[in-house]
C-alpha positions as CSV (number, residue, x, y, z in Angstrom):
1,X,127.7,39.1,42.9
2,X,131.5,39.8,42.5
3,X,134.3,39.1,44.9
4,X,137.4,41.0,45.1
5,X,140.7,39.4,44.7
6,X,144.6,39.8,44.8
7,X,145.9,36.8,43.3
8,X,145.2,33.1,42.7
9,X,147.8,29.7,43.7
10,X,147.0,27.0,41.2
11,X,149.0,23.8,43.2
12,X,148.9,25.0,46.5
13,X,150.5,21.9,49.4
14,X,150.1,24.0,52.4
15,X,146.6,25.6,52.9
16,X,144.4,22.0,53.2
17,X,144.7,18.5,52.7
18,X,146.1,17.5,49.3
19,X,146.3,19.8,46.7
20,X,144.5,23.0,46.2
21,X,143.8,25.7,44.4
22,X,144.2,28.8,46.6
23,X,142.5,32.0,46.2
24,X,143.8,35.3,47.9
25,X,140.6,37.5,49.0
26,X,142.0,41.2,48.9
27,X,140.6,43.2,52.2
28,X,141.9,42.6,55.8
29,X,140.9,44.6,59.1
30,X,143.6,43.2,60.7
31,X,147.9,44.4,60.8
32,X,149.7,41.7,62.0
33,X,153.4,42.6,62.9
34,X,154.1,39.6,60.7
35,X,152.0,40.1,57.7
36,X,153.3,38.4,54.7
37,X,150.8,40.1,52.2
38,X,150.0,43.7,53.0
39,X,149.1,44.6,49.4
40,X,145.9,42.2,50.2
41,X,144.8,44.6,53.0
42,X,143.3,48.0,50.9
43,X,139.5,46.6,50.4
44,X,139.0,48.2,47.5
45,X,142.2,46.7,45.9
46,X,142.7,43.8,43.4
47,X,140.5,42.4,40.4
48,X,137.0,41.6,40.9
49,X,135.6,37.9,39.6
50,X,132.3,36.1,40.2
51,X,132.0,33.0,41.9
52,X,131.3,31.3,38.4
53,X,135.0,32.5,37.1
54,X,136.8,31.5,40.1
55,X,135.4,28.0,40.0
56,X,136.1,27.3,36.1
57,X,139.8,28.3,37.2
58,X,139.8,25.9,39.7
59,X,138.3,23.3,37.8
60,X,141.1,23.4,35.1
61,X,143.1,22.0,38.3
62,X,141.1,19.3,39.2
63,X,142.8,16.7,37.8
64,X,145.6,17.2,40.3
65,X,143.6,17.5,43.3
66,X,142.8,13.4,44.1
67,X,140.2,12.8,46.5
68,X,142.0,15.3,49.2
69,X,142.6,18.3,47.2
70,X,139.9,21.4,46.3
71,X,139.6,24.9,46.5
72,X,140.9,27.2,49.4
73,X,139.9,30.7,50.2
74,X,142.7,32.9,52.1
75,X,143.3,36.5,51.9
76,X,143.8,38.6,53.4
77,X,140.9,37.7,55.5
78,X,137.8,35.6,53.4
79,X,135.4,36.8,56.4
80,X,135.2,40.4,55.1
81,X,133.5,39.1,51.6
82,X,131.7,36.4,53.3
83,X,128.6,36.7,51.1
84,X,130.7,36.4,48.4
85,X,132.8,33.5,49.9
86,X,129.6,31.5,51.0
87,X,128.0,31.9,47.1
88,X,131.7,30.7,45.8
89,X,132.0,27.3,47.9
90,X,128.0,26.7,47.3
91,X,129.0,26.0,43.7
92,X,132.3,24.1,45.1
93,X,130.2,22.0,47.0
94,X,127.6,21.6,43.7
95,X,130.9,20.3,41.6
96,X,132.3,18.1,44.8
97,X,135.2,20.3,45.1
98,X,136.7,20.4,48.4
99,X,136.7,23.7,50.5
100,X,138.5,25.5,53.1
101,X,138.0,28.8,54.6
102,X,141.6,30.1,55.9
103,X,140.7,32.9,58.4
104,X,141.7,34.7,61.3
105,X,138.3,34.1,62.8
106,X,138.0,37.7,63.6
107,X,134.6,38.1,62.5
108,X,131.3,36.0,62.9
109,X,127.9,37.6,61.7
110,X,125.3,35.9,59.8
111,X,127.0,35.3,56.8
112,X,129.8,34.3,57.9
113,X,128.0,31.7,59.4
114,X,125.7,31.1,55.9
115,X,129.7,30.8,54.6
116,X,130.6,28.0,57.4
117,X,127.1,25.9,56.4
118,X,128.8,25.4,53.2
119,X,132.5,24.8,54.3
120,X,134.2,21.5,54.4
121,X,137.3,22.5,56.9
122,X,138.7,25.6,59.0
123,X,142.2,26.7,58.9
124,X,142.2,28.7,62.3
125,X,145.1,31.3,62.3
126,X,145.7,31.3,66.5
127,X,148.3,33.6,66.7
128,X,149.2,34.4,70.1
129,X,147.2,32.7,73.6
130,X,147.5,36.0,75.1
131,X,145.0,39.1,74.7
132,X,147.8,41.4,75.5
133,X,149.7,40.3,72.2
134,X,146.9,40.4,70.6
135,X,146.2,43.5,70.6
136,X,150.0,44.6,70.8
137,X,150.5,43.0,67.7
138,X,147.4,42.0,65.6
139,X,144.8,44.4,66.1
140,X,142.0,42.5,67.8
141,X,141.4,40.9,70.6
142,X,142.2,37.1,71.5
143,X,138.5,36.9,72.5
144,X,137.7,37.1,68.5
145,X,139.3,34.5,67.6
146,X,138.1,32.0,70.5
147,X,134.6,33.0,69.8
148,X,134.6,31.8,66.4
149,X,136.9,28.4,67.5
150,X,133.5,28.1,70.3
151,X,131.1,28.4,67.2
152,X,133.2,25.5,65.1
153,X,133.1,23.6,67.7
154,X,129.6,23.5,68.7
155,X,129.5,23.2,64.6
156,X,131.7,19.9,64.9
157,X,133.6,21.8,62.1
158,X,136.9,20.1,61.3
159,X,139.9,22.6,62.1
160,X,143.5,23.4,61.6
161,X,144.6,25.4,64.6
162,X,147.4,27.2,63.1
163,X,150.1,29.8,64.5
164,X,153.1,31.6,63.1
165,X,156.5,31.0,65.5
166,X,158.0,34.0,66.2
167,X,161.1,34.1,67.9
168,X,160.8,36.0,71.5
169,X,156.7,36.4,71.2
170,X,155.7,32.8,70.8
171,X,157.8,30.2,70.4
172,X,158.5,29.5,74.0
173,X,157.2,26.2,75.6
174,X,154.9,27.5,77.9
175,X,153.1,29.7,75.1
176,X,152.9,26.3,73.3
177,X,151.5,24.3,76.1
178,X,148.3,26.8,76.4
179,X,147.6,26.5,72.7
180,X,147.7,22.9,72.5
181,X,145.5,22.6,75.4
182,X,143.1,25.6,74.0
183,X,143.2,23.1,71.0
184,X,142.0,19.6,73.1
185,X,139.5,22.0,74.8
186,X,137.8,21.8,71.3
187,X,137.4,18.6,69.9
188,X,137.1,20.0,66.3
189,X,140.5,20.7,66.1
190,X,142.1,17.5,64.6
191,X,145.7,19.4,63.5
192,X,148.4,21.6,65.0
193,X,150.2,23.5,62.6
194,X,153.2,25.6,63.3
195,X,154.6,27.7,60.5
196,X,158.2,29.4,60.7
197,X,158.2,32.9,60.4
198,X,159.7,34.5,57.9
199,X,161.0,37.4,56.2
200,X,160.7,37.3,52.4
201,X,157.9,40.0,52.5
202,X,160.3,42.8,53.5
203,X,160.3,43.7,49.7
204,X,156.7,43.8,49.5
205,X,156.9,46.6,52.5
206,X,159.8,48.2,50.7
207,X,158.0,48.8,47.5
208,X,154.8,50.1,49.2
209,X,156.4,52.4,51.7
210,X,155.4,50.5,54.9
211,X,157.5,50.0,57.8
212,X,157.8,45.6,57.9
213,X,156.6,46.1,62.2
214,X,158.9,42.6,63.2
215,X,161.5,43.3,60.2
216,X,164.5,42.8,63.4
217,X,163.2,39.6,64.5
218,X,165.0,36.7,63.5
219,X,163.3,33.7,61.3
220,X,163.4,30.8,63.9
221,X,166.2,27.9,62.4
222,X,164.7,23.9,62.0
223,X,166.1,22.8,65.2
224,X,163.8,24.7,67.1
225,X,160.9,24.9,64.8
226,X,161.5,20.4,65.4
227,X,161.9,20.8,69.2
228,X,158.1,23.0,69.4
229,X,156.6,20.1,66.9
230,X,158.1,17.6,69.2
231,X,155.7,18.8,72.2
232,X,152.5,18.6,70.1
233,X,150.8,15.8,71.5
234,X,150.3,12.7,68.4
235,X,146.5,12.9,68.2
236,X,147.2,16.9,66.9
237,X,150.1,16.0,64.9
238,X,148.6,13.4,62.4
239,X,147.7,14.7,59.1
240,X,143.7,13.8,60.3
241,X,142.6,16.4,57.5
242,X,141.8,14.2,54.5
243,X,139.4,12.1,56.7
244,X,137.0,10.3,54.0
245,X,133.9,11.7,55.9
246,X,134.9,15.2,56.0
247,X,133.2,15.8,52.1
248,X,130.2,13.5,53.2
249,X,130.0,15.7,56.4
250,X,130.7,18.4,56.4
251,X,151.3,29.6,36.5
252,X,149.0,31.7,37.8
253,X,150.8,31.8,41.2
254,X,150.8,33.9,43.9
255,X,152.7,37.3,43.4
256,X,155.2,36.0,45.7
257,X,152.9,35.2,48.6
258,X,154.5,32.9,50.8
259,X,152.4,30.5,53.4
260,X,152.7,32.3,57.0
261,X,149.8,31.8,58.2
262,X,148.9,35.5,57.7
């Protein structure tokens, strides 16, 4: 079986605990008004690779990874090659690599969940708490994405809950207050993660044509990304994600991708 990708992150600090190798899945159903990578959405774009090459690439890394670090799969969106996804951490999990699946959660099917039986953590890309933005500005619905935070919960899967800050669509307090209590209504979720939006993509758009959809909205500035962090309640805010029984339990950079959360 191959898998299609767009790229690969060799020391990755933001997509897990520790460091990690990242892999970029190309494909995405999704188009998120703040899309970072929309070269990764065409499914039939990027390089294919089997599982066995990916892992050798990732091995050459170990070293750096301690006992936090591993292999992460982001995209685009990991769900759509699932098969392929579930195959590659198998043989993470045969050479005690460390894996995380960094996903919208828009889809859950059987092999997505034959991919989660194999996957040590869940980075859970929550962008809005409203169905209306949702589907204003993502291209799903918010009931997706809670369905497949229900199913790692009643997996006791250990998840990120992580959202984009968007000045003017999110980043007000009550907006915050009804994800952190959609996060302590699932006790898997053991981290909070908000990520500044940003705007370093717009070249990406430039060069392929598209219209960037929130290219007028403003990045939010460190004092009000540190007032939002300031409400997330301590038991969300600790770094719990390199918990020692999370393995027991459960440059080739980027092309310029940048950590957004999309």
């Amino acid at each position: 079986m191959k898998g299609r990708f767009h790229s690969f992150q060799s020391l990755g600090t933001l997509d897990g605990p520790g460091v990690r190798f990242v892999a970029f899945a190309q494909g995405c159903p999704l188009r998120c008004g703040c899309c970072h990578n929309p070269d990764t959405w065409d499914m039939e774009g990027g390089k294919e690779w089997t599982a066995e090459d990916i892992l050798r690439k990732a091995l050459r890394f170990r070293e750096y990874f301690g006992e936090e670090g591993g292999l992460t799969l982001s995209g685009g969106e990991p769900l759509m090659q699932a098969a392929f996804a579930r195959e590659l951490f198998a043989l993470c999990r045969e050479n005690g690599l460390n894996t995380c699946l960094d996903t919208s959660g828009c889809v859950l099917n059987d092999e997505a969940e034959a991919l989660l039986a194999v996957t040590d953590r869940v980075l859970l890309d929550l962008k809005y708490v409203t169905d209306e933005k949702y589907r204003a500005h993502v291209g799903c619905g918010l009931a997706a994405p809670l369905h497949f935070l229900e199913r790692l919960n009643k997996l006791g899967m250990p998840t990120t809950l992580r959202q984009v800050t968007i000045p003017g669509l999110n980043d007000d307090e009550e907006s915050l207050r009804e994800l952190i209590r959609i996060a302590e209504a699932h006790p898997c979720v053991d981290k909070l993660e908000l990520l500044p939006f940003r705007k370093v993509c717009q070249v990406k758009y430039d060069d392929m044509k598209l219209n960037f959809p929130f290219a007028h909205i403003p990045s939010p500035d460190a004092a009000s990304m540190e007032k939002l962090r300031a409400l997330i309640p301590a038991h969300l805010g600790e770094d719990k994600s390199s918990r020692p029984k999370e393995r027991a339990v459960h440059s080739e950079l980027s092309s310029g991708k940048v950590k957004t959360g999309c």
